[in-house]
Every structure is written in structure tokens, then in C-alpha cells.
C-alpha positions in Angstrom: -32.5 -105.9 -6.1 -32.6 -109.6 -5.0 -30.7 -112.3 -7.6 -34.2 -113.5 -8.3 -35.1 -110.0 -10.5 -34.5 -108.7 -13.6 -31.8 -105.6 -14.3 -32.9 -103.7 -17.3 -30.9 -100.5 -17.2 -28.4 -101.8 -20.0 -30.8 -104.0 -22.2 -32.9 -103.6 -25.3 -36.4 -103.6 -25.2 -36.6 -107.2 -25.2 -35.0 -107.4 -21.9 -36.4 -104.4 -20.7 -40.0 -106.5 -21.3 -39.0 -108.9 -18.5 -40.1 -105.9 -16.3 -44.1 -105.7 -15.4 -45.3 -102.8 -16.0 -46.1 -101.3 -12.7 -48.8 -98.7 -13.9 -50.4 -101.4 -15.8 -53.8 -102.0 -13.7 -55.3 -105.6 -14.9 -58.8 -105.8 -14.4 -60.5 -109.0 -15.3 -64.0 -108.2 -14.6 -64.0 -104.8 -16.9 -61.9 -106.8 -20.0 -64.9 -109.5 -19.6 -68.2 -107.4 -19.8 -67.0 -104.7 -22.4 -66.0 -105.0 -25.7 -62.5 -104.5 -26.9 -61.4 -102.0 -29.4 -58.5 -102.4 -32.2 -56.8 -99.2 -30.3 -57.4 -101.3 -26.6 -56.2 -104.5 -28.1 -52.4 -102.5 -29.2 -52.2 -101.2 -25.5 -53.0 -103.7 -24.0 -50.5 -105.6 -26.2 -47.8 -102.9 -25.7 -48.3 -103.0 -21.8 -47.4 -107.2 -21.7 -44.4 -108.0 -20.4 -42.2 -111.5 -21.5 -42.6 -112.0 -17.7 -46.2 -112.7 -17.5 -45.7 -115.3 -20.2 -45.4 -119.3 -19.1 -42.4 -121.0 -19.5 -43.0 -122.5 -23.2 -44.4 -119.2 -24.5 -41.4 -117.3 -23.2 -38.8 -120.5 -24.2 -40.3 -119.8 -27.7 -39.4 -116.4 -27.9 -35.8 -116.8 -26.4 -35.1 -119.5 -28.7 -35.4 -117.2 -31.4 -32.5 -114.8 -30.8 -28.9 -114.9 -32.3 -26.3 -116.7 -30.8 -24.3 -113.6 -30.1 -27.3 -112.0 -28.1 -27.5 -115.1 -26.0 -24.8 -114.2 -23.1 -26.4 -110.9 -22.4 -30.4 -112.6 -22.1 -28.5 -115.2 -19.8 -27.8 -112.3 -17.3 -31.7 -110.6 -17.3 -32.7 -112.7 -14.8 -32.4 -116.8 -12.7 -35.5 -117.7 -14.6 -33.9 -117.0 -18.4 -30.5 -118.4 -17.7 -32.1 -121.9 -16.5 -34.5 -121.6 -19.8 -31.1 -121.3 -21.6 -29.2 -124.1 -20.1 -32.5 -126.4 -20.3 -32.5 -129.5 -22.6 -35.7 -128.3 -24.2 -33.8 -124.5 -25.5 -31.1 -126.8 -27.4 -33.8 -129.3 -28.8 -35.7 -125.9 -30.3 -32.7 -124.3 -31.7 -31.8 -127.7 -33.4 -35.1 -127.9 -34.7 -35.9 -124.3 -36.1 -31.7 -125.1 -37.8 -30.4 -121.9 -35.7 -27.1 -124.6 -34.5 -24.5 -124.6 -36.2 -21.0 -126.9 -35.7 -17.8 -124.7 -34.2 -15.0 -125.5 -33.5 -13.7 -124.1 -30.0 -9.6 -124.2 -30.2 -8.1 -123.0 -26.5 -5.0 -122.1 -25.9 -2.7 -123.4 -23.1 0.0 -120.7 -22.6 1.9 -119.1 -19.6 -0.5 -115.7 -20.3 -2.3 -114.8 -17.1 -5.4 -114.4 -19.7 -6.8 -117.5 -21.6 -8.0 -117.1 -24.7 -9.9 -119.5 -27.2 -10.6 -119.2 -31.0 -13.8 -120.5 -32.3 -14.7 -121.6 -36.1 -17.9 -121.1 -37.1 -18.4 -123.9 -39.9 -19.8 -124.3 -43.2 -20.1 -126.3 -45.9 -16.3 -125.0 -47.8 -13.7 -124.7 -45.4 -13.0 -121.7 -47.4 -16.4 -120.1 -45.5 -15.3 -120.7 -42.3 -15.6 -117.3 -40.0 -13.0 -117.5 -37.2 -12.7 -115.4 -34.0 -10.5 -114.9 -31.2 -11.5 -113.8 -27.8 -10.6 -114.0 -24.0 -11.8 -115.7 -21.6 -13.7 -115.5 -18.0 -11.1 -117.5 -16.8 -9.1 -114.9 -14.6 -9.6 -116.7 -11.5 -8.2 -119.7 -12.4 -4.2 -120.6 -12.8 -3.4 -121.7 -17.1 -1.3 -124.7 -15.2 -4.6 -126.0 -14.9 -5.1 -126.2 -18.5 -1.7 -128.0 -19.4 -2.7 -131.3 -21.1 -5.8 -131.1 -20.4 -8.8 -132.9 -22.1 -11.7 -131.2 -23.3 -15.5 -133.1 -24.0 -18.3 -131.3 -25.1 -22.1 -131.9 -23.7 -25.2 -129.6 -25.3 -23.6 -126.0 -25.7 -21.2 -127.2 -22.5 -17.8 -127.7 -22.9 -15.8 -129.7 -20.2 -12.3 -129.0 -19.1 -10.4 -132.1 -17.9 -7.4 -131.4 -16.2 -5.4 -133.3 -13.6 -7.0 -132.2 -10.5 -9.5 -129.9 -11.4 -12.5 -129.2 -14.1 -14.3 -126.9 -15.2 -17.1 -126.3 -17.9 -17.5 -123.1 -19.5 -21.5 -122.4 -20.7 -21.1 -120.8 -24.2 -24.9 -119.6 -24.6 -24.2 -117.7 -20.8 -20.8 -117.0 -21.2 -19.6 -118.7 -17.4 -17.2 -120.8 -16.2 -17.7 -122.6 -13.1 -16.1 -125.7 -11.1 -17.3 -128.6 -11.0 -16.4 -132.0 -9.1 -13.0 -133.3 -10.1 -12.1 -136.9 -11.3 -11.6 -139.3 -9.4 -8.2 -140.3 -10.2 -5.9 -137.6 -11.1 -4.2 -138.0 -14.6 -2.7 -136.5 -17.2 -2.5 -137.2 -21.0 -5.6 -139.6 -20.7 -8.5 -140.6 -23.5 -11.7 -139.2 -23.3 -15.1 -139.2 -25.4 -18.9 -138.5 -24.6 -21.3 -141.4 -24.5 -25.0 -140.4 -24.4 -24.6 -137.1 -23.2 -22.0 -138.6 -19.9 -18.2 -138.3 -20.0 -15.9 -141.5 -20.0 -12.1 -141.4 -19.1 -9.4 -144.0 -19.2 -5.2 -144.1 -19.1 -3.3 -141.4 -18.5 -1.2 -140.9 -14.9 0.9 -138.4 -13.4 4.3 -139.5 -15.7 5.5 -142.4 -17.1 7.1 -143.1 -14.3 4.3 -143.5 -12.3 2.0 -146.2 -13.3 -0.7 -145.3 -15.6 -4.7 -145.5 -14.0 -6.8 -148.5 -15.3 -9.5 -147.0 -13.6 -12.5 -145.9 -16.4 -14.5 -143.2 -15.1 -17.9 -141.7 -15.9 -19.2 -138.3 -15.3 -22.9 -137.6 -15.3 -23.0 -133.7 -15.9 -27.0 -133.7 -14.5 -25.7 -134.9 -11.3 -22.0 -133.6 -11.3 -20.7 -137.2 -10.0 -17.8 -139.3 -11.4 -18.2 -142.9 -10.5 -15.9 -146.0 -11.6 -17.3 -147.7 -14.1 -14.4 -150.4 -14.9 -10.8 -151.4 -15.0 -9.1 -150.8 -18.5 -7.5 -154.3 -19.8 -4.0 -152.9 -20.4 -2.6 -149.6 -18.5 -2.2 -146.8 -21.2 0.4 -143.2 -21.0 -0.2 -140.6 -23.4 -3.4 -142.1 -25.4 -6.7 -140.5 -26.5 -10.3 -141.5 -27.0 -13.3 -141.7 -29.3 -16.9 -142.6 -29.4 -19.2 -144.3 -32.1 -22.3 -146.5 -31.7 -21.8 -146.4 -27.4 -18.3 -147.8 -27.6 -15.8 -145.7 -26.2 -12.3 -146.1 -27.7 -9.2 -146.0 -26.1 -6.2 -145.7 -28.5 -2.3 -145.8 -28.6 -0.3 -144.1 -26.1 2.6 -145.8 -24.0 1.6 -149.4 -22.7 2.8 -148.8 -19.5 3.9 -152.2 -17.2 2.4 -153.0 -13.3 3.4 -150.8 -10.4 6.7 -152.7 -9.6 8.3 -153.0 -13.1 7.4 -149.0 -13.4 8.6 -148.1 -10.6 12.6 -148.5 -12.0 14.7 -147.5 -14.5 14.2 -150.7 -16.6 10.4 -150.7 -16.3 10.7 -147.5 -17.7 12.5 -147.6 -20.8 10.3 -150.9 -21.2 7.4 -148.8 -22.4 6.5 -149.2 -26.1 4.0 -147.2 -28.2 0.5 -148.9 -27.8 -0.5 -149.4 -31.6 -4.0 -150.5 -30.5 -7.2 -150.1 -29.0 -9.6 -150.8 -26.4 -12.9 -151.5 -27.0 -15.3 -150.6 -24.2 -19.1 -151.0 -24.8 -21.1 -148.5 -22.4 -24.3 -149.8 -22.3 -23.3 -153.7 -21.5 -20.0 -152.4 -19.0 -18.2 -155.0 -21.1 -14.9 -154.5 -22.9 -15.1 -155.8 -26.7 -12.2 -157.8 -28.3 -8.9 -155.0 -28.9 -7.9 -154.2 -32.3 -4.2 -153.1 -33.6 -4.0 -150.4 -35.5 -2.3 -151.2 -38.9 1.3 -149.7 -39.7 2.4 -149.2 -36.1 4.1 -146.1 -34.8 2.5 -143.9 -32.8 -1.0 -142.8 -32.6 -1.0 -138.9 -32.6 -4.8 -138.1 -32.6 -8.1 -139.6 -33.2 -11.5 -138.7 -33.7 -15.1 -140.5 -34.4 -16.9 -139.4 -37.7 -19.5 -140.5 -39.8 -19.7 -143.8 -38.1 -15.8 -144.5 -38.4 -12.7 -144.1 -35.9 -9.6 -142.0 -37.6 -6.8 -142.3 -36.4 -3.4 -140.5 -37.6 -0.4 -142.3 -36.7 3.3 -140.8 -37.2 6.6 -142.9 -38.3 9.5 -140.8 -37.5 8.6 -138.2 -40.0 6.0 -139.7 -42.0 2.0 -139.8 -41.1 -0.4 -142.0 -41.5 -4.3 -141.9 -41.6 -6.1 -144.7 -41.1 -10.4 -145.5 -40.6 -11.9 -148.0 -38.7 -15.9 -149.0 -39.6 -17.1 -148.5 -35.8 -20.2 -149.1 -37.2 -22.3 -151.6 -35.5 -25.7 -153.0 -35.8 -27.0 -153.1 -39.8 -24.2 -150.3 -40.5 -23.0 -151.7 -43.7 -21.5 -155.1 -42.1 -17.7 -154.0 -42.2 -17.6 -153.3 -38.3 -14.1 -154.0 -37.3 -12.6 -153.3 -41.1 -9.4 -150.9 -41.6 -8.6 -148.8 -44.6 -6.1 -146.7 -45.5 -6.7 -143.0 -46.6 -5.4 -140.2 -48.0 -2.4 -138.7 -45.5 -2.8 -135.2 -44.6 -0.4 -132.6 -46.7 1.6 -131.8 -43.5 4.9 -129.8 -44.1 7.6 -131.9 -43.9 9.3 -130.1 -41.2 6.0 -129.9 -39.5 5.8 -133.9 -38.8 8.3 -133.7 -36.0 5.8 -135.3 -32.9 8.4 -135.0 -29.7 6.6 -132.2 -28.1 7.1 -129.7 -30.6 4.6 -130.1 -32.9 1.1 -131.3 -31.6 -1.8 -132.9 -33.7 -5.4 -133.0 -32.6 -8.4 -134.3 -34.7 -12.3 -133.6 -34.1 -15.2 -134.1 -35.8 -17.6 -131.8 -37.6 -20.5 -133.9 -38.8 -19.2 -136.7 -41.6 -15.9 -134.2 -41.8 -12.5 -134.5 -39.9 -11.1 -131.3 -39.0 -7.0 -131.6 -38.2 -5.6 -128.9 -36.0 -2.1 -128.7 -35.9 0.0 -126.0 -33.2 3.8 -125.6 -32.7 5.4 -125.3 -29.7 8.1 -123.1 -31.0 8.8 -122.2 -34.6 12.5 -121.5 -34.3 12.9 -124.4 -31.9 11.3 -126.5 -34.7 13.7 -125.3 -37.3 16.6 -126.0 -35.2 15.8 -129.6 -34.6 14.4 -130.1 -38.2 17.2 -128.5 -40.0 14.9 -127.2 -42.7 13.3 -123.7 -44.1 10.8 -122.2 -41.9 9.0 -120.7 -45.9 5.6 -121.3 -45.4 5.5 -122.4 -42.2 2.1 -121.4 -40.0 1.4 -122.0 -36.2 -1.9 -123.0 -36.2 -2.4 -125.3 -39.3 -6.0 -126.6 -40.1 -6.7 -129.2 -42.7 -10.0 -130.8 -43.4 -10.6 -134.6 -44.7 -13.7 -134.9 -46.4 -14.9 -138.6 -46.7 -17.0 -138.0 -49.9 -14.2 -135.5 -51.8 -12.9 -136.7 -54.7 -15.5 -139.0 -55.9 -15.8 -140.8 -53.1 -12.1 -141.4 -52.4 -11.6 -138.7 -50.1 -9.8 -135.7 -49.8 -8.2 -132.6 -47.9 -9.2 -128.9 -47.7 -7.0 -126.0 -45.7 -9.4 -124.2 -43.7 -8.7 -121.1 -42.3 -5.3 -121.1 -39.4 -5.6 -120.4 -35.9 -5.2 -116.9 -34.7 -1.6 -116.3 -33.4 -2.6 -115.5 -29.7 -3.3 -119.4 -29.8 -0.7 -121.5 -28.4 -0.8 -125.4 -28.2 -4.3 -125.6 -28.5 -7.3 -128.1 -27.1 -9.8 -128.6 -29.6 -13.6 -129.7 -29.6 -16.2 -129.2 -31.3 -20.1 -127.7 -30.0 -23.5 -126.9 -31.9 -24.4 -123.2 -31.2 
């Protein structure tokens, strides 16, 4: 059987219907001059096939069936997998409300098998559903997913590592890979801008000096391009998107290629308690802001119109929001405020590798994903009780909590195969 045809040994009757019916005899001449009974009308209704349907029809129908059916439908047939991947399935899912946010956490462990926990999301934290499964990653080394970035485009999410990516198709279930960045780096910023990725900082180590190349990716045409040279060269920061500005925030402000390149260059490098401003659509970059308090920025996220940012002080956090929000969005574009700190265990707010922080976005929400490195390793340094303690900690900040002046939720933790995860966040 050629890739082109449909295999319907293992499928219900709805893929089994992609079939024609091969004793079904149309005649066109003999349905036109006789009449048609109630009893002929059923058969004849029985005998059609989702096959002899046009591409709309047939979209219609597809766009219809659960999210957990959707991987086997992808692999009926060439034809149904491209109406799956095509812009027009997501625009009718969104559209009949069959998408709903979830959060994909994957882990980045030494285990031969990747796996990935997903959080289905509702309006109480205390609804989320959350599931942990493998991966079809097996061909591909988990050093590949060591600090790597991940960006999320329709029901695709990107995997931005250091010399490769790859972008796994939920609704199909596949991985593939795709062109790789230009520059290689490590512990970069990245956000999506009208459905194309944008990258900026990073490097191979501190040592080496940071790229101040920004690159775009244009997932239609699976191209990275150049797109402008970053004002100040940036180690270990991370990114965010509102109103077709992509952000660039904190890190190490690395010096030129010369003062890097020794021991004294080096130690030189200071936490970057600021960000770049880079407006897509005019390939300009806006005036840089500081981020208030100092210290170092730990994660970030856009929401609701506003930049977080959560910034740590030895062993002390701090969340901060920047108005992002340009163009008749309330006229405080550029303000910072305060807000509420997340209720992080104090032993937990150790950030020197063991203890990692990520922030994404799920509609006006901020969802806080906190993984350990090593429990006992954090104890040691902390010199504190492990009681309580969780790998896997997720808080939620909701903007409009507590009368307006915000406040934070526990959702559920990550499952414990999940080590040192990425997080993003899709609609499925």
C-alpha cells in the first residue's frame, strides 16, 4: 500500500470510512431519472465514504473529534494529517471552543527516554488534570535538550537547542528536525512574534562572548534569517513578547571579544538588571528599561498585556510587572509595579543551578514552575529541613485575585519522572 492510502485494519469506523467502498457501483444516470426511496436514501448514505467528501466537508468533520483521538486520525492517511496541521483545523477548533490552554513541562534528564508532563487548564488551579507520558524522541540524544529553549506556534512546539531543533506536532504526535539556528547558543531569550520565532543572547559559556546576532525563524518556510544586532551582548537571559515587541531580559552583560576572552573580562560580568526592547514590525530597538530592585532576573513571561519578571536577591524573590501595553492600552506603557512575591520555600530560593524557575503564561494568568536539581544537594547547601519540600512546585499568580490586588494559587506539582523541566504553554 503506497504512503498516499489509507490503513484501516486498526481504526474505528470513522477511519475505516476513509476507505471507498469498492462494491459500491455509482450510477448517475439511474439516481437522476428514478425516484429515491427513504430505504435507498440510508444505503446510499451508509455506502459514502469521508473520502469522497471535499476538503471543507471532511475538515468539518475532523475538527469535531477529541483531542485524544487526534494522533491516531493523523496516521489514516497524507491527506488527513495535512488537514490537521492546516491553519484553517486550528481556526475551527478555536472557534467551536474545543482548545483549551496546557501547559507542556519536558524534562531534561540523562534517561535514554524523554518524557513530558502536560496540564490541562481550567479556571481553579485546583481543576487542573495532569499527565505524564514519553516521548517519540528515541532517536535523538537528551544532550540535545540541555538548556534548551522552547516556543510554541499553533499546536507546534519548538525545541531550541544549541545546534539542533526540533518541533514535536502534538495533534500528530511526531517529532521531526528542522533547520537549526544560525548561531549556536546556549542559555539565550526567546518569544513568538506573529506566529515567527525571535532569538537573542546566549553563547556557548561565559567565557566565550555572548551572540548579538537576533534571529528569526519563519516555521512556513523553515528559514532563520538575521534580523538585527542586540545593543548590549547578554549570558544567561530570557525573553517575552507583547504588542510585537520582543523582550530581552537580565542575564550576564557580557563585555566585547577581547575583554572576554581573559580571566579579568570574565569575572567582569555583572547581572543584566534590564531589558531590551526590540519592536518587530519597524526592525527598530526601543529605548532599554532597568528592571527595579536589581539582582538577578530568574524568569519572565508576557500576560495580559504586561511583562513579569521574578528576580532573586540572594535568597529573597521578587515579582515585578511591566505595562507592555502600547497603543490606547491604558497609557501606562513603560510603568513598573511591584506585586505580590510568590510563597517559595525558603530553602527553595537558592538560584545557583540547583533550583530553577520558569514562568509562562496561560491567558491573563502566570503559571510558576519551579524543578530541583537535587533535593539532598539542596539541603546540604541550604542547611535547612527538607519537610514539605516537592520537586516540581507550581504556583499560579492571578492578576484579578484578591480584589484586584493579585494573588497566588498552588496548582497541581509535576510528576516525579520530571527533571529540570522546560515549560510552554499550547492551545489543544
Amino acid at each position: 500500500m503506497s504512503p498516499e492510502s489509507c490503513n484501516s485494519r486498526h481504526f474505528s469506523w470513522l477511519v475505516k470510512s476513509c476507505l471507498p467502498n469498492p462494491t459500491h457501483h455509482h450510477s448517475p444516470s439511474k439516481s437522476f431519472h428514478h425516484p429515491i426511496s427513504a430505504a435507498s436514501f440510508t444505503a446510499a448514505a451508509a455506502t459514502t465514504t469521508l473520502s469522497s467528501l471535499p476538503d471543507d466537508l471532511l475538515l468539518d468533520c475532523l475538527t469535531r473529534v477529541p483531542s485524544a483521538s487526534l494522533p491516531a486520525l493523523s496516521a489514516v492517511c497524507r491527506r488527513w494529517s495535512h488537514l490537521l496541521d492546516s491553519a484553517s483545523f486550528l481556526s475551527l477548533r478555536r472557534l467551536r471552543g474545543l482548545l483549551r490552554p496546557t501547559l507542556f513541562a519536558f524534562s531534561s534528564s540523562d534517561s535514554p527516554t524523554l518524557f513530558a508532563a502536560s496540564l490541562l487548564l481550567h479556571r481553579s488551579p485546583a481543576d487542573w488534570n495532569v499527565e505524564a507520558s514519553s516521548l517519540p524522541f528515541h532517536s535523538f540524544s537528551p544532550e540535545i535538550f540541555a538548556h534548551a529553549r522552547l516556543a510554541a506556534v499553533g499546536p507546534t512546539i519548538y525545541i531550541l537547542a544549541r545546534a539542533h531543533t526540533l518541533c514535536y506536532h502534538i495533534w500528530t504526535d511526531t517529532v521531526s528536525s528542522i533547520s537549526p539556528m544560525v548561531f549556536p547558543r546556549k542559555k539565550f531569550a526567546s518569544a513568538v512574534v506573529s506566529g515567527k520565532i525571535y532569538v537573542a543572547g546566549g553563547g556557548v559559556s561565559t567565557r566565550t562572548p555572548a551572540v548579538a546576532a537576533v534571529e528569526e525563524y519563519d516555521p512556513v518556510n523553515d528559514a532563520w534569517r538575521v534580523v538585527s544586532q542586540a545593543p548590549r551582548r547578554r549570558y544567561g537571559c530570557v525573553g517575552a513578547a507583547v504588542d510585537g515587541v520582543f523582550y530581552v531580559i537580565g542575564g550576564l552583560k557580557i563585555a566585547g571579544a577581547e575583554a572576554a576572552s581573559t580571566r579579568a573580562g570574565a569575572e567582569a560580568c555583572a547581572y543584566a538588571s534590564s531589558m531590551d526592547l526590540y519592536d518587530v514590525e519597524t526592525r527598530a530597538w526601543l529605548r532599554s528599561r532597568a528592571v527595579p530592585g536589581g539582582g538577578c532576573v530568574v524568569a519572565a513571561c508576557a500576560a495580559g498585556g504586561f511583562v513579569y519578571v521574578l528576580a532573586s536577591h540572594a535568597v529573597e524573590l521578587s515579582f515585578w510587572r511591566f505595562d507592555a501595553r502600547r497603543g490606547g492600552g491604558g497609557g501606562g506603557f513603560g510603568e513598573w509595579s511591584r506585586v505580590k512575591s510568590p510563597p517559595v520555600p525558603q530553602q527553595m530560593r537558592l538560584v545557583d543551578g540547583t533550583v530553577r524557575f520558569g514562568c509562562v503564561a496561560v491567558e491573563e494568568k502566570v503559571v510558576m514552575v519551579q524543578v530541583i536539581g537535587s533535593i539532598d544537594d539542596l539541603l546540604r547547601r541550604s542547611g535547612r529541613s527538607g519537610r514539605g519540600l516537592r520537586e516540581g512546585l507550581v504556583l499560579v499568580y492571578d492578576p484579578a485575585g484578591n480584589g484586584g490586588g493579585g494573588e497566588w494559587s498552588r496548582g497541581p506539582d509535576l510528576p516525579e519522572v520530571i527533571r529540570r523541566a522546560a515549560c510552554v504553554t499550547v492551545e489543544c
